[in-house]
N, C-alpha and C positions, 0 to 999 in steps of 0.2 A: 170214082168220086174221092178228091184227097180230102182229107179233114186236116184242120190244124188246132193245135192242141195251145191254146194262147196263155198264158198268165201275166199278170199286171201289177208292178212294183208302183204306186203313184209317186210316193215321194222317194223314188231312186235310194234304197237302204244299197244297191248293190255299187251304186257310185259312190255314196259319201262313207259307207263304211268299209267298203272292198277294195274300194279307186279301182270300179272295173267301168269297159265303157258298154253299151248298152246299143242294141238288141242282141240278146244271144240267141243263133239259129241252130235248131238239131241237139241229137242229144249229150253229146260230148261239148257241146258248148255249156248248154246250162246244167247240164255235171258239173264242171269246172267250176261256174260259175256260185250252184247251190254251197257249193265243196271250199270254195273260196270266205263266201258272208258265214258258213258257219262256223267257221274257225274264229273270224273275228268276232261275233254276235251268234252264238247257237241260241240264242232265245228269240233270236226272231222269229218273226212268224213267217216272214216271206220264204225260210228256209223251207218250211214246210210248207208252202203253197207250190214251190216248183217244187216239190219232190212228190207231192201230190199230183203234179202235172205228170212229171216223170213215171209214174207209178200207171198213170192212165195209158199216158201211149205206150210203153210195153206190154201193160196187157194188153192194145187195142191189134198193137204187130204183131203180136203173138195171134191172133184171130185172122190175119192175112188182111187187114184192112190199109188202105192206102196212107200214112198218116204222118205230121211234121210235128215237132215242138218248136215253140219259140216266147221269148221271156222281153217283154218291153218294159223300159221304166222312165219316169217322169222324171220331175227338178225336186227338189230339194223344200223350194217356194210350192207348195201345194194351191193350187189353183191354175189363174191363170195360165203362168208360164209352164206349170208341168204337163196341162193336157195340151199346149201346143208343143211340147217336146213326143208326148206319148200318138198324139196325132201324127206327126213327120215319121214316128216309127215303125208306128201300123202300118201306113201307107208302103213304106220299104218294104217292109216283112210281108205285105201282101201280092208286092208285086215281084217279092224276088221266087215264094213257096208258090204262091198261084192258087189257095184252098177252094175248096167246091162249100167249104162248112167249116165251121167254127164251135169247138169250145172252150169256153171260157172260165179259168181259173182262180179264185179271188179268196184272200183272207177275209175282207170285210166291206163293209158299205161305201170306205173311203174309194177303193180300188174300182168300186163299180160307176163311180161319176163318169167311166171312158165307154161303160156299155152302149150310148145313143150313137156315138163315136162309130164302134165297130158295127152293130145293127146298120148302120145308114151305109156301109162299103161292102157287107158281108151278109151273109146268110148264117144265123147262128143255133145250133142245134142244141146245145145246153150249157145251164151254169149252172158250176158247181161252189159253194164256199168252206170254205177249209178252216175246221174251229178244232186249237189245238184244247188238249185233252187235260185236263187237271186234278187234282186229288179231293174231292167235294169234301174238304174239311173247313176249319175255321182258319187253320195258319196255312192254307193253302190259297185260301180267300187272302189274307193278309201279304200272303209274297205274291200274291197277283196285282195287287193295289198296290204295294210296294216297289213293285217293278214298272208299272205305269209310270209313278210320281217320279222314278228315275230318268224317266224317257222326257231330255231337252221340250218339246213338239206339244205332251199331252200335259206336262208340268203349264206351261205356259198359258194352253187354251185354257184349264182349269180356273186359276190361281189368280192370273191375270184380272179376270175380269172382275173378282170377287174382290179383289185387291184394290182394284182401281173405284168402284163402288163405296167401298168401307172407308179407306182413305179421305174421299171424296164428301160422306156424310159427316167424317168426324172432324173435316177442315172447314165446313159452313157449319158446325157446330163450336167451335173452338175459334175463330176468327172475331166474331162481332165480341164474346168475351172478353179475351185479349187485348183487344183496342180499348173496354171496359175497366178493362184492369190496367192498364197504364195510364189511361187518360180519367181515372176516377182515383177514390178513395179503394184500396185492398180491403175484401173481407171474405172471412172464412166461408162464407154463403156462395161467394162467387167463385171461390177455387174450388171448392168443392160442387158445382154444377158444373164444370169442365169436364169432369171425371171419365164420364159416357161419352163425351166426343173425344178426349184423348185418346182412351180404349179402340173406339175405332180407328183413328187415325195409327196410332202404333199399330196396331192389327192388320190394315189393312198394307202399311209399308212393308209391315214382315211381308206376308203374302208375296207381295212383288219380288220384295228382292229375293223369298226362297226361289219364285216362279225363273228370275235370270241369273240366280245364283249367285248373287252381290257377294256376301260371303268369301267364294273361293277366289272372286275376282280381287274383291280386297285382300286377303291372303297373295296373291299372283302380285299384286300390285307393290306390295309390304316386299315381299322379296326382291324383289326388280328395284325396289328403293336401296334394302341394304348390299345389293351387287355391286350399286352405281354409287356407296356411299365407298364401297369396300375398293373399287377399281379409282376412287379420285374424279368421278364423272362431273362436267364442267356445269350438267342441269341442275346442280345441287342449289346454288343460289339464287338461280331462275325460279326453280319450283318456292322457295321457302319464301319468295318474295308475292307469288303469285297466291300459296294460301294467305299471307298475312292480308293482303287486296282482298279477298273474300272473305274473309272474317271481317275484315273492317266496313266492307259495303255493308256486314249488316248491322253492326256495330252504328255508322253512321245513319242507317238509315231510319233504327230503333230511337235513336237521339234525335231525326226531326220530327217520327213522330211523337214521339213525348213535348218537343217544343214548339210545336202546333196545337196545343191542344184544344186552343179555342178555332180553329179553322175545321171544314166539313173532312167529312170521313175523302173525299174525292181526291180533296186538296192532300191529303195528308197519303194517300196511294198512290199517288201520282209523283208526290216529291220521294217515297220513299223508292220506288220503284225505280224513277233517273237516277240515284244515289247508286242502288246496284248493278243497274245496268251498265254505268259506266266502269264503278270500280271491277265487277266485274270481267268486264271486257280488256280494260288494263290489264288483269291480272291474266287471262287467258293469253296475250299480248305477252307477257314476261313468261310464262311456259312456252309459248312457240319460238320465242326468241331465245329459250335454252336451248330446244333443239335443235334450233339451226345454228348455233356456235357450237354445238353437242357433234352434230355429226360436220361441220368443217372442220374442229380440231382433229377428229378422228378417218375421215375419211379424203381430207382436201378438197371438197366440191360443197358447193351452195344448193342447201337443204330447200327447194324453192318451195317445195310443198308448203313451210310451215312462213312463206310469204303469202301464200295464196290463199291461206287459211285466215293471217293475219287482218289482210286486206277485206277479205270477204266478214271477218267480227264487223270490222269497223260498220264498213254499210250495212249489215243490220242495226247495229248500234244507231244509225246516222237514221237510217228509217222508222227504226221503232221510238225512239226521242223525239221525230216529226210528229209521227202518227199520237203519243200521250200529248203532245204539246195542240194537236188540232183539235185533241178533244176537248182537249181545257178550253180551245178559244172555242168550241162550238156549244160547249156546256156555259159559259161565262167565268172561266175559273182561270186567277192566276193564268199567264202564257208571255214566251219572251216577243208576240208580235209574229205579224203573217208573214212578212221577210223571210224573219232568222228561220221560221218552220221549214218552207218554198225553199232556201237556201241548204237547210237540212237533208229535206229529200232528195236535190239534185246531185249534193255532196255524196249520200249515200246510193243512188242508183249509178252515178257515175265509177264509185270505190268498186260496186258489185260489177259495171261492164269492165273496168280493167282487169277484174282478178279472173274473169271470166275468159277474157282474152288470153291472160298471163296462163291457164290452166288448160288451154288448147294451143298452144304454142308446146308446152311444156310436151302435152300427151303427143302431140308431129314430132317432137324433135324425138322422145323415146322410140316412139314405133321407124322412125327413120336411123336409131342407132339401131333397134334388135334387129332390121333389115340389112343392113350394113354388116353385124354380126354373122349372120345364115350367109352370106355371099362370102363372107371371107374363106371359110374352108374348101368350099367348091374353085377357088380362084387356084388356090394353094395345090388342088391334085391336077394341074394341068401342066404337062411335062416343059420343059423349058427348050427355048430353041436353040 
């Protein structure tokens, strides 16, 4: 009777932190491979679930028992896509080993979402989970939670939601104010009952952007600005032209609602929102159009990407100006007429089928150059006549 001795990475730590590729069969594989993720990451946990593994099937050889190891891991995307990646593996690994039995190796409950998986192909004889060991103190507690909130994945699920909640109650708290406080009389009564939906709203955007790390991207982004200020980069006027379009969308849009004030809160949404929409879109429109003079001055070839991207603003630009303008006419409010809307739309579904076109054109002609590339060397070693 062979056994096989399984363990389950769901979200692939061994691909995105080891760049190894996945199943590893036998024991000198996932050696290698345990030997590999802990040099890059020794606090993972997965190190110690195959070594856990490891530790089983030599004592099981050691007993004369029939017996394989083998290590599968998922995507990266936890779900979906990794249990059909951890599915295609299993099925390999099962039909290359052949097991009579199955045990199952797991650090935790995420890893076990593949259990139905293997029970439904397999006959499974035990699971075991592997909980690594820690020093039951207070700041041992503390660098366990500490090292959580470090890990991209669990930063996220946390933070995220909590973030987008708080945000969320302290902007339907601070909004109807605001409109109050521009379109009224100021009084210290009314700034001061802000206070509490502020608080959430700033709390809640921390949250987020600790949760994707806004911070180091700003930082990353700050640099990457004085590189491109320091090398003479051609995006510099692009870009500066493109924040001044964003500052002034809201700028303008802050001025029609102050100059509407006797019109409904709808009327006065609806015109501020076209205000940004557009200036925005401009202004995204003069960043794209750095790039693409950015890298023709630099590389001689048309940057198409940053047409395709261009082109695709607009038609939402062109569809979402339809869709506020259809609501207006459907609510009775202010509208430029069923036309210009009807005209709108088609302007902007048509923008989205060209750039649609222009964006699978682009992807045949690449994959028809890297084709092109891979035959040249093999043309090259054929001896001449």
């Amino acid at each position: 009777m062979k056994i096989l001795i399984l363990s389950v990475d769901r979200d692939d730590d061994f691909g995105k932190k080891a760049g190894l590729n996945s199943p590893f069969i036998g024991r000198e594989e996932n050696l290698n491979a345990v030997m590999a993720l802990g040099l890059k990451d020794p606090e993972d946990s997965d190190v110690n679930t195959v070594m856990a593994a490891l530790s089983m099937y030599d004592e099981m050889l050691k007993k004369g028992e029939d017996v394989e190891i083998a290590t599968i891991c998922g995507d990266v995307k936890v779900g979906y896509e990794s249990d059909l990646v951890l599915t295609t593996q299993l099925e390999n690994v099962l039909e290359l080993v052949k097991p009579d039995r199955v045990v199952l190796v797991s650090d935790g409950a995420e890893d076990e979402f593949i259990y139905p998986m293997v029970f439904s192909r397999v006959k499974v004889d035990s699971v075991r989970r592997v909980w690594v060991k820690q020093a039951p103190t207070v700041e041992g507690t503390y660098y366990i939670i500490m090292k959580m909130l470090a890990d991209d994945k669990m930063r996220k699920r946390i933070f995220t939601p909590i973030g987008l909640v708080l945000a969320v109650l302290g902007l339907f708290n601070v909004i109807p104010q605001l409109f109050e406080l521009l379109t009224g009389e100021a009084s210290i009564e009314l700034v001061a009952s802000m206070g509490w939906g502020m608080i959430a709203l700033v709390l809640g955007l921390y949250l987020i952007f600790y949760a994707y790390r806004a911070a180091e991207r700003v930082s990353g982004t700050m640099r990457n600005v004085a590189t491109a200020i320091r090398n003479g980069s051609q995006m510099i006027p692009f870009v500066i032209v493109a924040m001044l379009l964003f500052v002034a969308g809201i700028i303008f849009a802050m001025d029609s609602v102050a100059s509407q004030s006797e019109a409904g809160l709808a009327v006065q949404a609806f015109t501020a929102l076209s205000i940004i929409l557009w200036m925005w879109t401009f202004g995204l429109l003069s960043y794209q159009m750095g790039k693409l003079v950015n890298h023709y001055m630099t590389s001689g070839r048309l940057y198409v990407t940053s047409l395709v991207v261009s082109i695709s603003m607009f038609a939402i630009a062109f569809i979402l100006q339809a869709s506020f303008d259809l609501v207006a006419l459907a609510f009775g409010y202010p509208n430029p007429g069923e036309n210009l809307i009807v005209m709108m739309m088609l302007i902007g579904f048509l923008l989205a089928g060209f750039g649609g076109l222009m964006n699978m054109n682009m992807r045949s002609y690449h994959r028809t150059r890297k084709g092109e590339e891979k035959k040249e060397p093999e043309l090259r070693n054929y001896p001449e006549a």
